[in-house]
C-alpha positions as CSV (number, residue, x, y, z in Angstrom):
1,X,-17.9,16.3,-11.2
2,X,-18.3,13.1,-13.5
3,X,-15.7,11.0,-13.3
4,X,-14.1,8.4,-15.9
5,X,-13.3,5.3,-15.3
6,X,-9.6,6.1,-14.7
7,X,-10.8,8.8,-12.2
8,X,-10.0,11.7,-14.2
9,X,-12.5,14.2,-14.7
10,X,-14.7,13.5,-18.1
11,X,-14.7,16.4,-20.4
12,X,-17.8,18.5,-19.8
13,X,-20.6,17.2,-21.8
14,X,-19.5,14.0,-21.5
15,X,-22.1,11.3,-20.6
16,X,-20.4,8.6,-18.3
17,X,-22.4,5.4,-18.0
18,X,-21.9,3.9,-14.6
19,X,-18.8,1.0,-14.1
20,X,-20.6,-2.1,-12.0
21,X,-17.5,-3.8,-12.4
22,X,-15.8,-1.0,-9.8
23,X,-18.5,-1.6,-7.2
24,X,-18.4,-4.8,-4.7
25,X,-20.7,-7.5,-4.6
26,X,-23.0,-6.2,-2.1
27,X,-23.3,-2.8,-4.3
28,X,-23.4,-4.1,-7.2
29,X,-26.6,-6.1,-6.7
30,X,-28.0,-3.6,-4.8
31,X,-27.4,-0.9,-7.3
32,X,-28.9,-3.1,-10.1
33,X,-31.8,-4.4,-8.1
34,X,-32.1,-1.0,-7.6
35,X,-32.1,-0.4,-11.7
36,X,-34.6,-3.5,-12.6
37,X,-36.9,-1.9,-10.2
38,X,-37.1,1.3,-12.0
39,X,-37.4,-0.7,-15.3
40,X,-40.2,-2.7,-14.4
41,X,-37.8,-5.9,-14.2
42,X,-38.2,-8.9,-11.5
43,X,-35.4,-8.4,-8.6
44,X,-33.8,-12.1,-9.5
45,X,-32.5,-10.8,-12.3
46,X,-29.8,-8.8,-10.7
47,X,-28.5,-12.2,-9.4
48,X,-28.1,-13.4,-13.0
49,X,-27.0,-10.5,-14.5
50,X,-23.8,-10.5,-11.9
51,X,-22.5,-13.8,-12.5
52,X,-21.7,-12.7,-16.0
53,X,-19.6,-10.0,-14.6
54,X,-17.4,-11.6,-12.8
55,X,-17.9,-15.5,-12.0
56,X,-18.9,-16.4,-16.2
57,X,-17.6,-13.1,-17.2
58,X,-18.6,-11.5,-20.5
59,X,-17.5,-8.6,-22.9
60,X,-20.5,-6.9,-23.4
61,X,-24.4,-6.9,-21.8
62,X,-25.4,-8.3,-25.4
63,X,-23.6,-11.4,-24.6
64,X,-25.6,-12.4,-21.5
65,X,-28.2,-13.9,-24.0
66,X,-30.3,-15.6,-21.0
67,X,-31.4,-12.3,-20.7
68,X,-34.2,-10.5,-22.9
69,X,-32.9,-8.2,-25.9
70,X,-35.1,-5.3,-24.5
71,X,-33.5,-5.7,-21.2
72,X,-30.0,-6.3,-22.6
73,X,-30.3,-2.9,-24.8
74,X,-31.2,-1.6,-22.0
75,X,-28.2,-2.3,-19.7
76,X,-26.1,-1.6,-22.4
77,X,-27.6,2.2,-22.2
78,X,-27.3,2.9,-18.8
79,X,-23.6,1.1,-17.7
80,X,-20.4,-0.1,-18.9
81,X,-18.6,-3.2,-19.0
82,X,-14.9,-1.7,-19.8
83,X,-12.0,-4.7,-20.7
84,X,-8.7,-4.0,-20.7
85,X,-6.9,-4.0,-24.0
86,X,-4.0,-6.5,-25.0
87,X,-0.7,-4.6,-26.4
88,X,1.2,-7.8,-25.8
89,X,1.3,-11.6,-24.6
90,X,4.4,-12.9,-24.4
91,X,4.6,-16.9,-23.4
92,X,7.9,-18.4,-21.5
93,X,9.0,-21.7,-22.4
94,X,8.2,-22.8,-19.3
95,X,4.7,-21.5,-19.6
96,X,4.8,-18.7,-18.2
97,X,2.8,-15.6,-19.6
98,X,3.3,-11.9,-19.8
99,X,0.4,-9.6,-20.4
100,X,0.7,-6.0,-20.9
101,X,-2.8,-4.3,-20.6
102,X,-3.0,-0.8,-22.0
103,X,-6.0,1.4,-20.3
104,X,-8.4,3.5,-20.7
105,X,-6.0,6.7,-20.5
106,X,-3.3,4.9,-22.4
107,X,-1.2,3.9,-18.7
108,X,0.1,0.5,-19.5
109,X,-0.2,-2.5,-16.9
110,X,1.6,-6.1,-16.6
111,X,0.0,-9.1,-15.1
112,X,1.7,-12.6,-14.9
113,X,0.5,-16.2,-15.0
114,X,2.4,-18.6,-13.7
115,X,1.1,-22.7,-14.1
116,X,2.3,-25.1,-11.8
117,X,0.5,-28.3,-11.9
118,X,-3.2,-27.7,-11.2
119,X,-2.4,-24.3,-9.4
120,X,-2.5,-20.9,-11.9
121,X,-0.8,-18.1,-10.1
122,X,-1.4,-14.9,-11.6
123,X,0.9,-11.7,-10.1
124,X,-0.9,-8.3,-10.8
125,X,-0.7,-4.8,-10.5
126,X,-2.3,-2.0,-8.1
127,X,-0.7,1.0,-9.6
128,X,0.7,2.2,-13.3
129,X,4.2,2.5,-11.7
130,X,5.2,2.9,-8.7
131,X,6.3,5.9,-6.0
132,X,8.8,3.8,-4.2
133,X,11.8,3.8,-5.9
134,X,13.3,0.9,-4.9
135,X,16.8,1.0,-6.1
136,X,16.5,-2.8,-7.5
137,X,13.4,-3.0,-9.0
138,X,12.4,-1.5,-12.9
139,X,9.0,-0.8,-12.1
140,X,10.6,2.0,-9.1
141,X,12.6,3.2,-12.1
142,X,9.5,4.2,-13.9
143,X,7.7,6.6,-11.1
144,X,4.5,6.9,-10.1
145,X,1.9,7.7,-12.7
146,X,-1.6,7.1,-11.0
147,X,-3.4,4.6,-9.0
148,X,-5.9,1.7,-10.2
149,X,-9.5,1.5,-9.8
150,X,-10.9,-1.5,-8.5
151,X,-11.8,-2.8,-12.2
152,X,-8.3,-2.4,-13.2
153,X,-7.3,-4.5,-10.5
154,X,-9.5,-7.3,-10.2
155,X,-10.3,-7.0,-14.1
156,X,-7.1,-8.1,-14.3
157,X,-8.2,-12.0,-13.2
158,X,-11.3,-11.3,-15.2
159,X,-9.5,-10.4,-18.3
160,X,-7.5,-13.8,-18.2
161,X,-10.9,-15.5,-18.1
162,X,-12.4,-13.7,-21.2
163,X,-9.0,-14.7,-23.4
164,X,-8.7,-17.9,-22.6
165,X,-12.2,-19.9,-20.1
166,X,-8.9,-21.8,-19.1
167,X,-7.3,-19.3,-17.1
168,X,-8.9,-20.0,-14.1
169,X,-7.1,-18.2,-11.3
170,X,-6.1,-20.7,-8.2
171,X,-4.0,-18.2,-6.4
172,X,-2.8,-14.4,-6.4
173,X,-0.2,-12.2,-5.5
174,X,-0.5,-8.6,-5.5
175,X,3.3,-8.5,-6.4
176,X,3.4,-6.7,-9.5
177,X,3.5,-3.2,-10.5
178,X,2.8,-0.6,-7.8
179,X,2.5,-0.7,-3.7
180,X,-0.7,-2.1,-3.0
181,X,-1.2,-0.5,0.3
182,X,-0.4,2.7,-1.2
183,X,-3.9,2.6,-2.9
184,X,-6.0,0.3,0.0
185,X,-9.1,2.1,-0.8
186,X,-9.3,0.6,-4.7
187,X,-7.4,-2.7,-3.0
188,X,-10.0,-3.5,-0.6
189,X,-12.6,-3.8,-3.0
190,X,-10.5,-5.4,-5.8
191,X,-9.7,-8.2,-2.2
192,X,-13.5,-8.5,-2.2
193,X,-14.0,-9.3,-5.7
194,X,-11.1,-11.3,-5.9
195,X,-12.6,-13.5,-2.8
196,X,-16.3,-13.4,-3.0
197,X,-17.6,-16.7,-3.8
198,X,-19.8,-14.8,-6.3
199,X,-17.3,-12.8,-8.0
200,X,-14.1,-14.8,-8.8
201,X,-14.1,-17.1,-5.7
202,X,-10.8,-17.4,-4.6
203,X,-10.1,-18.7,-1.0
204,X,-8.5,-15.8,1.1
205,X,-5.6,-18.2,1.9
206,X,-4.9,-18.2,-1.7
207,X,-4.1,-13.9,-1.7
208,X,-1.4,-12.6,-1.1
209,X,-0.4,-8.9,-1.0
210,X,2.8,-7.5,-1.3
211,X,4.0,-4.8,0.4
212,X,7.3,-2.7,1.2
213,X,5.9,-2.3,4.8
214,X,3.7,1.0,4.3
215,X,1.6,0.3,8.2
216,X,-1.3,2.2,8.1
217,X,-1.7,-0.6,5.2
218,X,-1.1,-3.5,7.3
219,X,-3.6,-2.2,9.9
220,X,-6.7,-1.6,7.3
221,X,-5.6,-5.4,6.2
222,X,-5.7,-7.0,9.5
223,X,-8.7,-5.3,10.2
224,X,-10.1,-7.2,7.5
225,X,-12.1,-10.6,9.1
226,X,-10.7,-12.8,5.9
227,X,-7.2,-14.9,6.1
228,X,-5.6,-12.8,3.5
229,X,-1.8,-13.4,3.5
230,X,0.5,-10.3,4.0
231,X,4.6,-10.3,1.9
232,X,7.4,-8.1,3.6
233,X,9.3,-6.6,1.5
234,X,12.2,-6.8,3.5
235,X,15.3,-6.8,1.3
236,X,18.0,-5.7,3.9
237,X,18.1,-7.2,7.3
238,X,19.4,-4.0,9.1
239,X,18.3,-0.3,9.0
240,X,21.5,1.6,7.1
241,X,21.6,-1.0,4.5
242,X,17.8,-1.0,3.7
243,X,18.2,3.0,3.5
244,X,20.4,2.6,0.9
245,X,18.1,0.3,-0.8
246,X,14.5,1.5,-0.2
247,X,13.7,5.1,0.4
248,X,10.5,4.2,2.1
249,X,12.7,3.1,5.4
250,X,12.8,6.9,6.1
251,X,9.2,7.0,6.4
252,X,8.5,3.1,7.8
253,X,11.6,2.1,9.7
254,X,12.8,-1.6,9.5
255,X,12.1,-2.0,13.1
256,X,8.5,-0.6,12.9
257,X,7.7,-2.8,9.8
258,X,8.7,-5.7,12.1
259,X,7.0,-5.0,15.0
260,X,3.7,-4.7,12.8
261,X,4.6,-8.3,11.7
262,X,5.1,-9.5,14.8
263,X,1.2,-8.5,15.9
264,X,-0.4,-9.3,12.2
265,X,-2.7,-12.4,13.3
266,X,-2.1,-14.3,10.3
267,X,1.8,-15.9,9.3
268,X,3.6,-13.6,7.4
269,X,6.0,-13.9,4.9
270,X,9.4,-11.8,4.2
271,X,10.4,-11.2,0.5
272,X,14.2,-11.2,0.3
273,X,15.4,-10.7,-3.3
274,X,19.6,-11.6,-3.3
275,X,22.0,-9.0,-4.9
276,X,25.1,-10.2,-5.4
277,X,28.0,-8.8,-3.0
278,X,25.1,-6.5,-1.5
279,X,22.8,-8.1,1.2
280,X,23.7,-12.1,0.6
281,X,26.6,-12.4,3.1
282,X,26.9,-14.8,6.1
283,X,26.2,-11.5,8.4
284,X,23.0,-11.0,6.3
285,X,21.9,-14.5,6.9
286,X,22.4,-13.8,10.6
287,X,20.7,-11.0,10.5
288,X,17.9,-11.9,8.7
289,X,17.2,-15.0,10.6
290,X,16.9,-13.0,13.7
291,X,14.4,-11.0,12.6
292,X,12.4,-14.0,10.9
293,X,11.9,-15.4,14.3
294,X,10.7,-12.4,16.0
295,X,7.5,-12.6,14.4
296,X,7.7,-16.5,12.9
297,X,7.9,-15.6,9.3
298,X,8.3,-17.4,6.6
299,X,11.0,-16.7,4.4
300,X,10.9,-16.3,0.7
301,X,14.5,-15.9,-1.1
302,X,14.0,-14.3,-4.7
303,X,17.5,-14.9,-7.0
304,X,17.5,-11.5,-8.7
305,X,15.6,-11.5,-12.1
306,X,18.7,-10.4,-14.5
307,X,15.9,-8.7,-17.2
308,X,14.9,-5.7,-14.3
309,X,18.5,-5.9,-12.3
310,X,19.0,-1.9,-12.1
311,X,22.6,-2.7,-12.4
312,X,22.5,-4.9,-9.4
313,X,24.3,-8.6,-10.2
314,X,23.0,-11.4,-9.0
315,X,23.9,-14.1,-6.4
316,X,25.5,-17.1,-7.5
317,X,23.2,-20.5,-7.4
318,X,26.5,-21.4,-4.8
319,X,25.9,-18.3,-2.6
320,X,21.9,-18.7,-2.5
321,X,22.2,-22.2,-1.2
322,X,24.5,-21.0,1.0
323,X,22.2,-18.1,2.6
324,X,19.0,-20.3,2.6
325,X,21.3,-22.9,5.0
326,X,22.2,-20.7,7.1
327,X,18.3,-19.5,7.5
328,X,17.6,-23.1,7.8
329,X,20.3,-23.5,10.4
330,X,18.8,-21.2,12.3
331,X,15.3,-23.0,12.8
332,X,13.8,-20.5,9.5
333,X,11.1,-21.8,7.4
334,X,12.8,-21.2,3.9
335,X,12.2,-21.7,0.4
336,X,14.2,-20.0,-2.8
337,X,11.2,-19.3,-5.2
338,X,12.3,-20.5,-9.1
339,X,13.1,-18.1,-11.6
340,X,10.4,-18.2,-14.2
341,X,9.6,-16.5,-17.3
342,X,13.9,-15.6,-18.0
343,X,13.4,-15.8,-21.9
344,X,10.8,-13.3,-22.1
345,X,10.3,-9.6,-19.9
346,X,9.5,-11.1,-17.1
347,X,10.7,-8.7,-14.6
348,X,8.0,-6.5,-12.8
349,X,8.2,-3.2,-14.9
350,X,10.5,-4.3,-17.6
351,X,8.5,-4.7,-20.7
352,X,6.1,-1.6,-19.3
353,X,9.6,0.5,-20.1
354,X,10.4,-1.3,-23.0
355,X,7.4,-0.1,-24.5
356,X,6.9,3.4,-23.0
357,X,10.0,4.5,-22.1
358,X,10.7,6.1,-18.3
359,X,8.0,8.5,-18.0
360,X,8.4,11.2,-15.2
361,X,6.7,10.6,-12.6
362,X,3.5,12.3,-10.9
363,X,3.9,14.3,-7.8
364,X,1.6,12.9,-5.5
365,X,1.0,13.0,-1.5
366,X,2.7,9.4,-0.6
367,X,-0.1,8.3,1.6
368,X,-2.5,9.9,-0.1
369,X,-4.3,6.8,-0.6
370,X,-3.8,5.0,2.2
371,X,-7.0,4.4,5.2
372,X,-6.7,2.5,8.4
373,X,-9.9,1.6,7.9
């Protein structure tokens, strides 16, 4: 079967040139070395030819003008160099940046930027919606309509390079739409491209990804030999009340997700968005802080973005200094990340569904996608 570059099956007929962009480094060249060979073409090219994918990226072979015409024609023939398409940039007063990315198959995608100083955080997505269905978060509210491939991921960064040489990626955070470790298989690769020092280059400490607490996930991830950082999800400090607020606790139990923290080898971090009247009371604090400690985590406290709130309200400035005190109190490494981005869509999902509505969602196999290795 030929495949597109969504991973839908092309039409029959159809002639499919191959995507280097979805391969890793180590492929990649090999797979072009492989192709100069055949064409009569020294082996050092392939090293050239690579650096334009990813490192000096470019929107077409024709560009890479260091190269012969011939040779350039040639590429041009036999693979693709696919770009995701701009449906909208929307820019924050305080600089921060929207992007909504509209695919191959028409699926629309949001990626952030987020300048702070001389550091460029940019948030992006692993899925076109997501299977969770957190009851807080807009994206949830969307379901699941298929996973990314490892160009939609990493092309993300890439793409922010080809609009603007400027956007030069200092740090990521798989925190945008979709669990990432419900599609590891497209992740690991996009982690590679994302990290190898001749793709985009970006120090592993300088990664994060994001998840609910899906472990077979977490396994594959600390199996990996780089210093990626893992997020918890975390949201409720106790088992009823994070039923009520993440379906996946039926499946990956608090206390699971928690013991799998506790052995990750690297310091992990627990994302703890504040709903007002909901999880931000003293007992919550205490709660929260004890399971902090058992595995030394860091904790990140996220004031609920009003734009994606679900009907949620929430906490008052007055209660989030409170709870982040009483985490403090308790000998918790805490910080309250700032709002950004609150005069434009800025919530994960929310200017997906302005634009395409709630679509339903795609039945699919929950860890369908998911390897320990």
């Amino acid at each position: 079967m030929i495949a597109m570059p969504d991973g839908t099956a092309a039409p029959p007929g159809a002639v499919v040139k191959e995507n280097l962009l979805d391969l890793d480094p180590e492929t990649a060249l090999a797979r072009l070395r492989s192709w100069l060979a055949e064409h009569g073409e020294p082996s050092y090219r392939a090293a050239q030819i690579f650096r334009r994918l990813w490192e000096f990226p470019v929107d077409s072979f024709d560009a890479i003008t260091e190269l012969p015409k011939i040779l350039r024609e040639q590429l041009t023939s036999s693979f693709m160099l696919p770009r995701l398409e701009l449906a909208t940039r929307q820019t924050s007063t305080d600089g921060t940046q929207k992007f909504l990315f509209r695919l191959t198959d028409g699926q629309l995608i949001e990626t952030v930027s987020i300048p702070d100083g001389d550091r460029l955080t940019v948030c992006i997505s692993s899925q076109a919606g997501c299977a969770l269905q957190c009851a807080f978060c807009a994206t949830g509210a969307m379901g699941f309509q298929r996973n990314l491939t490892p160009s939609e991921i990493a092309g993300q960064v890439r793409e922010l390079r080809l609009l603007a040489s400027s956007s030069v990626a200092t740090n990521i955070v798989f925190m945008g739409m979709g669990e990432p470790l419900m599609n590891w298989s497209a992740v690991s690769v996009a982690l590679t491209l994302l990290n190898d020092a001749r793709a985009l280059g970006i120090g592993a400490r300088h990664i994060t990804i994001s998840t609910v607490g899906i472990l077979p996930g977490i396994v594959a991830l600390a199996a990996r030999p780089e210093q990626f950082r893992l997020a918890i999800s975390v949201h409720a400090p106790s088992e009823a009340l994070r039923h009520t607020l993440m379906p996946v606790n039926t499946k990956y139990p608090l206390a699971d997700v928690i013991d799998a923290a506790r052995v990750f080898d690297r310091r992990v971090t627990f994302e703890y968005v504040l709903l007002g009247g909901v999880n931000d009371q003293a007992e919550h604090a205490a709660q929260l802080a004890a399971l902090a400690r058992e595995c030394r985590a860091f904790v990140n406290l996220i004031p609920l973005h009003p734009g994606g709130s679900m009907g949620f309200s929430p906490s008052s400035p007055a209660v989030i200094a409170s709870f982040a005190r009483a985490l403090r109190a308790r000998n918790v490494e805490t910080a309250v990340r700032r709002s950004r981005g609150l005069d434009i869509a800025a919530a994960c999902g929310q200017l997906r569904t302005e634009r395409l509505g709630r679509r339903l969602p795609v039945v699919r196999d929950e860890d369908g996608h998911v390897h320990e290795a």
